[in-house]
C-alpha positions in Angstrom: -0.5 26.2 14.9 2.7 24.4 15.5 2.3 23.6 19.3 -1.2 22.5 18.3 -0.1 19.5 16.3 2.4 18.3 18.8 0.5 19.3 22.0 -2.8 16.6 20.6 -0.5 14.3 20.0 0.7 14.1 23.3 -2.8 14.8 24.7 -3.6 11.7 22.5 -1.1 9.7 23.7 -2.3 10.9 27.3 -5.9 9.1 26.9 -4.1 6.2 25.8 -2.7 5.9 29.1 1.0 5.0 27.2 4.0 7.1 26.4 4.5 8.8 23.0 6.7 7.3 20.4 9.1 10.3 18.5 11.7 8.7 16.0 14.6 10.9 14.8 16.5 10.6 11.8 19.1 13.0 10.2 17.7 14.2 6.9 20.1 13.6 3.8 21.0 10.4 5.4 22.0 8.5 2.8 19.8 11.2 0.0 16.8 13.0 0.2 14.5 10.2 -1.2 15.8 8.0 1.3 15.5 10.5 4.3 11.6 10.8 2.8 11.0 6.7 2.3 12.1 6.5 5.8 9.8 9.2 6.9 7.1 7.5 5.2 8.0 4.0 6.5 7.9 4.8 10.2 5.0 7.5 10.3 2.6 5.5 10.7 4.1 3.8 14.1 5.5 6.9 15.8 3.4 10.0 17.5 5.9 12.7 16.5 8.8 12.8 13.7 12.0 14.6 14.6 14.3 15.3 11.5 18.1 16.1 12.2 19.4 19.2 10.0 23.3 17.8 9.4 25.8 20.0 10.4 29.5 19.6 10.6 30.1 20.0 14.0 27.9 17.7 15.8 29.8 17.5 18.9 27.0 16.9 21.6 25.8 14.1 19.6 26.3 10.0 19.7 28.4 8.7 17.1 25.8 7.3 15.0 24.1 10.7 14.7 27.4 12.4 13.9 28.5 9.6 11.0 25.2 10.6 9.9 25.4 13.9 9.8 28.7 13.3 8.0 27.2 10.8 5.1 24.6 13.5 4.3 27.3 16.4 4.2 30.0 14.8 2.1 26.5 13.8 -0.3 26.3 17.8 -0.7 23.1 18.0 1.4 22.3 21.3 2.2 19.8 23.1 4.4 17.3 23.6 1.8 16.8 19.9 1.1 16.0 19.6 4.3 13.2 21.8 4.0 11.9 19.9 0.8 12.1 16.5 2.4 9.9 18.1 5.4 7.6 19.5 2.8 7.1 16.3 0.7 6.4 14.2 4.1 3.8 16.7 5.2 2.0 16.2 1.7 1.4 12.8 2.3 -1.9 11.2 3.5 -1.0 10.8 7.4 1.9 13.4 8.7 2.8 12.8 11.9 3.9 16.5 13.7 7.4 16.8 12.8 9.9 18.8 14.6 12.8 20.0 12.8 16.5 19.5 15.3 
């Protein structure tokens, strides 16, 4: 069930003859009803949605991931919220597959 969602939308992509389109954006970055507006926003331009879980040692990351990671940790975002920004997006009427980073 969860390769299934992300394996058509490749497949999709495939018959399409053109690349897939997967966005990324660190949840919690600046709150969790921005994280989901942005989720929202870009869904329905993108194949696949990856959402960053911020963590304070983001080391093998670019500076703009790690500044974000660092505005949703000093905001007290915690793991959880993650989970309930994920769930939120899913309940809307066009998820994309999201992968959780």
């Amino acid at each position: 069930m969860i390769n299934e969602n992300i394996t058509l939308a490749f497949e999709n992509c495939k018959l399409d003859r053109r690349p897939a389109l997967l966005t990324y954006i660190v949840a919690g970055d600046s709150n969790k009803k921005m994280s989901l507006d942005i989720l929202k926003s870009i869904s329905p331009y993108v194949d696949i949605c990856e959402v960053g879980i911020p963590h304070n040692t983001p080391v093998a990351d670019g500076k703009q991931i790690q500044n974000s990671s660092y505005r949703a940790l000093k905001n007290g975002f915690k793991l959880n919220d993650v989970f309930e920004i994920v769930k939120n997006f899913k309940k809307t009427i066009a998820p994309k597959p999201t992968i959780l980073m």
